[in-house]
N, C-alpha and C positions, 0 to 999 in steps of 0.2 A: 406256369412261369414262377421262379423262384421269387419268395419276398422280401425283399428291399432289405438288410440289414438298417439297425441303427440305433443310436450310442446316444447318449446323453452330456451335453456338455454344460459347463458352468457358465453361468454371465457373468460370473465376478473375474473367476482368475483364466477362466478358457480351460480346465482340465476337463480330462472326457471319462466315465465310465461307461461300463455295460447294459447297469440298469438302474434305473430309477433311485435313488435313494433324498430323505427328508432334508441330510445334511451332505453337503461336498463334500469327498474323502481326502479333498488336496487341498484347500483352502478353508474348512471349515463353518464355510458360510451355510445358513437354514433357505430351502427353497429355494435354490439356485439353476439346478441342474432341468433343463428344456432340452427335449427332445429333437433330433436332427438325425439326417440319412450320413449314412457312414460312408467314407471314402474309398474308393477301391486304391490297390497298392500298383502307383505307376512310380516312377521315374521322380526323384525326389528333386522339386521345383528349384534348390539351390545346386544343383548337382555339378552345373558349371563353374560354381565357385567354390569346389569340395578341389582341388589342387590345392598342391603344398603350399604353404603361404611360405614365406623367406622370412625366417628371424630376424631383426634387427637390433639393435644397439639402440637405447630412449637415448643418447647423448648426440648422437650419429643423425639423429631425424630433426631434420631444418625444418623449423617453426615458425611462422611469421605470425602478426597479428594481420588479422582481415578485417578491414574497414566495413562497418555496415553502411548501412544506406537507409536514408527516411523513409518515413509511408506518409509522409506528408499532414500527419497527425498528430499535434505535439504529442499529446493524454498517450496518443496508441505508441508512442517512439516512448514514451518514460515506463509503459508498463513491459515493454521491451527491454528496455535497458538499454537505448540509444538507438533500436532502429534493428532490422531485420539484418540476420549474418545467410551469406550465402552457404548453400548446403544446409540450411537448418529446416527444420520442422517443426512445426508451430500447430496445437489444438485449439482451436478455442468451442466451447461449449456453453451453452445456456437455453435458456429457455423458449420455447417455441414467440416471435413476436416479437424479443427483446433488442434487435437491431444488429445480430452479428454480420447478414446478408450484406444491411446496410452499413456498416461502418467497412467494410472488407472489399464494397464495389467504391467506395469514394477512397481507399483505402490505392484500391489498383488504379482507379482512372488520373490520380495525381502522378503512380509510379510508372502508370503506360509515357506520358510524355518524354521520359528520360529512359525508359528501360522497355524491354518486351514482356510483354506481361500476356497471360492466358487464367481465363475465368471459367473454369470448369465445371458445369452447375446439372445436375442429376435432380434436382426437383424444377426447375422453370426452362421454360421456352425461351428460343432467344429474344423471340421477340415481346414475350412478358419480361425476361432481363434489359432490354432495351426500353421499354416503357417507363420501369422504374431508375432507368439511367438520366432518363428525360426528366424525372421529377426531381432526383437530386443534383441536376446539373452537371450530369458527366456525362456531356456529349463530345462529338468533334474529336477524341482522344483515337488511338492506336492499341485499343485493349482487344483482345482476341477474345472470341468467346465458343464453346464448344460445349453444347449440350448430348450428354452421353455418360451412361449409366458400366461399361461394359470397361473394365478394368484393363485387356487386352489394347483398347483400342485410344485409349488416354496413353499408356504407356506408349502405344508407338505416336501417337503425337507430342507429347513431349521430349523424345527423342529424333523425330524432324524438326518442331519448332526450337527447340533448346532454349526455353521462356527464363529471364532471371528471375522472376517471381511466376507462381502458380497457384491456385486458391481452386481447391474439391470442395463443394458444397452441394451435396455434404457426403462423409464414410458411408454413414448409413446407406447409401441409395446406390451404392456400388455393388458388384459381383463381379468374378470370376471364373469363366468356365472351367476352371481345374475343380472347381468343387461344384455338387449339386444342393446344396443349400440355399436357402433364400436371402434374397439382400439383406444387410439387418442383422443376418445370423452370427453368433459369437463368434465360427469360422471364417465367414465373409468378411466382416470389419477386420477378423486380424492379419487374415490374407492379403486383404485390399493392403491395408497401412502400413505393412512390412514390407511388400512389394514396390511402394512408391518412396519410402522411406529410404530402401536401398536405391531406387530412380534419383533421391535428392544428392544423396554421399555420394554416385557416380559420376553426377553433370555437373555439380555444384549450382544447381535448382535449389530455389526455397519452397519449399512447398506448404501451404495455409492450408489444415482440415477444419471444417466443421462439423462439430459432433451435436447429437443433441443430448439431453437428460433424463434421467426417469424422474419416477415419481419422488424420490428419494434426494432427488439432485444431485445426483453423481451421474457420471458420461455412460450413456447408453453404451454397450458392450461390453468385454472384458476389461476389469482393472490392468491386463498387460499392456492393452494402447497407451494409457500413459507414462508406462515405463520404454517403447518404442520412443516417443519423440522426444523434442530437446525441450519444448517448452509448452507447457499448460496453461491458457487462460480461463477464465471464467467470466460471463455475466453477469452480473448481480442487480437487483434492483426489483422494484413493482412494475408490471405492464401495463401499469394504471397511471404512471407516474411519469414528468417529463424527462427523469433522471436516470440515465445508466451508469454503473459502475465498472470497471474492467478490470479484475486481480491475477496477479500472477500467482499460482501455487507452485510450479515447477520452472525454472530456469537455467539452461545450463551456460545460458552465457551473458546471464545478469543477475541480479537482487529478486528474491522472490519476497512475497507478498506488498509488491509493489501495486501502487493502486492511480487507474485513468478514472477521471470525473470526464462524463459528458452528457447531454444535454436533447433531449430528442427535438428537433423543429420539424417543420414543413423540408426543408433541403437536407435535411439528413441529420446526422450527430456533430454536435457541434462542442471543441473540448471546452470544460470549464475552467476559466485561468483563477480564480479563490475558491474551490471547492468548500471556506470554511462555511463564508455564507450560508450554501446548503445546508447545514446541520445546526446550525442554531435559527430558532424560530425567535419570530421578530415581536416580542411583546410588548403591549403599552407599559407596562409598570411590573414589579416586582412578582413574581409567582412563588407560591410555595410547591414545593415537589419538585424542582429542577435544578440541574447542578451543569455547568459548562465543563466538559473534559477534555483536556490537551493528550490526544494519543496520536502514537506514531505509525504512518502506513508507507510501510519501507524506507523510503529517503524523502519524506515528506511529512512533517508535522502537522495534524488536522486539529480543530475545533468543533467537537460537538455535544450535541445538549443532550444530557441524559435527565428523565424524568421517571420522577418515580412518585405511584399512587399510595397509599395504605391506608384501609378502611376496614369499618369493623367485621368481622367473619361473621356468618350466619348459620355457619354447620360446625359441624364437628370439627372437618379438616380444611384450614385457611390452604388458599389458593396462594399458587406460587409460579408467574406465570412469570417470563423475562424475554424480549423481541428486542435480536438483533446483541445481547450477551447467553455468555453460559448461564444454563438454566441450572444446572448442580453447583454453581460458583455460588447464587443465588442463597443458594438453602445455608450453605460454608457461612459468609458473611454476617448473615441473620444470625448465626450461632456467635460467632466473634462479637458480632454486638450488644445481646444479651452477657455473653460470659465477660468480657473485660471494658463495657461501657453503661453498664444496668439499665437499658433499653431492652425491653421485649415486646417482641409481637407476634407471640405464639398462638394471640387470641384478632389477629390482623390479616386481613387478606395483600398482597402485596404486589403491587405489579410493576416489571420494569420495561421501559423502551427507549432505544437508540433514535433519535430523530433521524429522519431523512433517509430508513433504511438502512442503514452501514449498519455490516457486523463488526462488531469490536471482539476478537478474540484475548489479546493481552491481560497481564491480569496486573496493568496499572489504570486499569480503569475500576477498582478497588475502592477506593477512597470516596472517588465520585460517587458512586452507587450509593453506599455509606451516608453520605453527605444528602443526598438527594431523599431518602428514606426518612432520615432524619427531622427533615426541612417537612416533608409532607407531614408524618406524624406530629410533629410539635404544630403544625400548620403555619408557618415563619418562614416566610421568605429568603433566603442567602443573601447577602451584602452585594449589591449592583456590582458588577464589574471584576467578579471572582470565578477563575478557576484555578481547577483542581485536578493532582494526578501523585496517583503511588498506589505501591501495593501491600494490599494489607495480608496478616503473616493468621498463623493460629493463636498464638501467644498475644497479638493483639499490635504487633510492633508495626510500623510504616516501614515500608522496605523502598530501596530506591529506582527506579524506571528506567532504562536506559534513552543517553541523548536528553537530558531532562532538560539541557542548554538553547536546545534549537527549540525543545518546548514552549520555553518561557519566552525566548525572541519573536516565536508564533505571536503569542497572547498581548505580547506589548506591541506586535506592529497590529495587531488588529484591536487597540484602545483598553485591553482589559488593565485595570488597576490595583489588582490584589491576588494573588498567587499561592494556594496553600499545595506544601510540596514535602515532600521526607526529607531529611536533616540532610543526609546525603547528596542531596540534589541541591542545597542552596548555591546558590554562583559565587566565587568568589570576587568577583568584583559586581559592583553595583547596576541592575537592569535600568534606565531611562523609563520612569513613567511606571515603574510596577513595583509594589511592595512584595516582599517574598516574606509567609508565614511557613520557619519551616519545623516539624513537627517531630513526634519520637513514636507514639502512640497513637491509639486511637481515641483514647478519652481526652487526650491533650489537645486531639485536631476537632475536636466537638468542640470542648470549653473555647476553642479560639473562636469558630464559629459561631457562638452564641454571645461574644466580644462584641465583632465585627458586623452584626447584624441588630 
């Protein structure tokens, strides 16, 4: 008997070669390329949709806006961007535990009341999905449920049922007999998700996947699944912690890096209506090494506490460790503070952390960091009731933040009293309850600091 041909494809981008190689020859990623049985040459699976399509005219195509519809979840409706659109496709990913199951079954049993709804689920029984229905109190609804692994047979039940919401959980645990690969495989996910994809753009079906994550934290399979669908979510958070977080990186029919706060209970995920609380820790008295940051996560201005340690080094090469900011932002800074404010801690060990888990990517959380290093080294507490936000340059200058308005509104309806901000960002009329210190420099936003405190 002849032996099985078989190719090697990428987990990053899905390209195939012949043989083995260290780097991908299509994506250029190291240690990509996993072995898999090659496909024999049938009948190419679009084939019916290889007819001429008809030219049209973009002025000539009637355009309406299509109203979404709730999930019954403020957090999950804002990191949406108001709510599921039909015909859309939505990922969300994260990490094994972290409550995607859970927020996506409380998610449908609100939407079964009003809508038809089908829960598709390839890792539980239905009567282990029904068990954990009963614990977050979504019984008595009309939600359908269909445990089935076999990609064929999903297809034609959402084509009998014609569900206005749909939820696979998860890609991973899918297959399709057109290919002899295993579930999982960089074939099988993009088989699977292309083919239901095209299921959602024909019925006008929304269809919810769950993906999981490697080790790395990016979505198990090829980086093309996320350019298939319309929106990407993510998980974020500790599975230690009663806190989840839910970010948009990709949206095509909302604001991305919009951010859902919720809250794990015994009944499920619960949204949080002041996310700021979570990020500031509730001290007796003044601490040194901590700085309050007003950063912005999409249309939502947060509060949180950045702290920062510095101690003396014991080796050679001070440590530079940062949880929850850029860790190369990190090293940058430390330089700008040595060169244009004669602080050095080249003989300092240095460590920074975001309270509460959140990553802060922005780079107007700048100043904070700055601020908070400072505080620790001099061992001086910051003046009760101050935050801070901007971004520092090479040259040493405060650059301005975008939105720096709804910032400062943040910080005075949550009681804070004193506001150090880039000149740029001052308000031109006067905030109620909050002093604005606004700055040029960084040596100028230090000497204010040691004013003020």
């Amino acid at each position: 008997m002849a032996k099985a041909k078989s190719v090697y494809l990428c987990s990053e981008c899905g390209g195939q070669t012949l043989k083995w190689q260290g780097q991908c020859p299509h994506c250029q990623a190291w240690n990509t390329l996993v072995e898999g049985a090659a496909e024999a040459n049938k009948t190419h699976r679009f084939s019916a949709l290889s007819e001429l399509a008809p030219v049209r005219v973009l002025g000539a195509i009637e355009a309406e806006d299509v109203p979404r519809f709730p999930t019954g979840i403020g957090e999950f409706d804002r990191v949406l961007g108001g709510g599921l659109v039909p015909g859309g496709v939505v990922l969300i990913g994260g990490d094994p535990g972290i409550g995607k199951s859970t927020l996506l079954l409380q998610a449908l049993g609100f939407m079964s009341r009003q809508r038809r709804a089908l829960y598709v689920t390839g890792e539980e029984s239905g009567a282990q999905l029904a068990l954990r229905a009963r614990r977050l109190g979504v019984e008595g609804t009309t939600l359908k449920i269909l445990a089935e692994i076999q990609l064929e047979r999903i297809q034609a039940t959402l084509v009998a049922e014609r569900p206005e919401v749909a939820v696979v959980d998860s890609i991973q645990t899918l297959y399709s007999e057109a290919l002899n690969s295993a579930p999982g495989s960089v074939a099988q996910v993009r088989e699977c998700a292309a083919h239901l994809t095209r299921i959602a753009k024909q019925t006008g079906t929304t269809i919810i996947l769950v993906g999981h994550v490697t080790k790395e934290g990016a979505l198990a399979g090829p980086r093309v699944l996320e350019h298939i669908v319309d929106t990407v979510l993510y998980f974020e958070g500790d599975t230690h912690s009663s806190f989840r977080l839910v970010r948009a990186f990709k949206n095509r029919f909302g604001a991305v890096n919009e951010l859902g706060v919720f809250a794990m209970t015994e009944r499920g995920l619960k949204g949080v209506a002041n996310p700021s609380a979570l990020f500031l820790s509730q001290h007796q008295g003044p601490v040194a090494g901590t700085c309050v940051l007003a950063t912005q996560e999409g249309s939502r201005p947060l509060l949180v506490e950045i702290q920062a340690l510095v101690d003396t080094a014991h080796v050679a090469n001070p440590r530079r460790l940062s949880v929850g900011l850029e860790q190369n932002r990190l090293a940058l800074l430390l330089a700008v503070l040595h060169r244009h404010a004669g602080i050095a801690c080249y003989d300092q060990d240095v460590f920074i952390n975001a309270v509460g888990g959140v990553k802060i990517a922005e780079p107007a959380a700048d100043l904070a960091v700055l601020c908070a290093i400072q505080s620790s080294l001099s061992d001086r507490a910051l003046a009760r009731g101050l935050v801070v936000f901007g971004e520092v340059g090479l040259a040493g200058e405060i650059r301005p933040a975008p939105r720096g308005q709804e910032r400062l509104k943040e910080a005075a309806k949550l009681g804070f009293a004193h506001a150090l901000i880039p000149r740029a960002n001052a308000p031109k009329q006067p905030i109620e309850g909050l002093t604005v210190h606004a700055v040029d420099r960084i040596d100028e936003a230090l000497g204010r600091l040691r004013e003020m405190s």
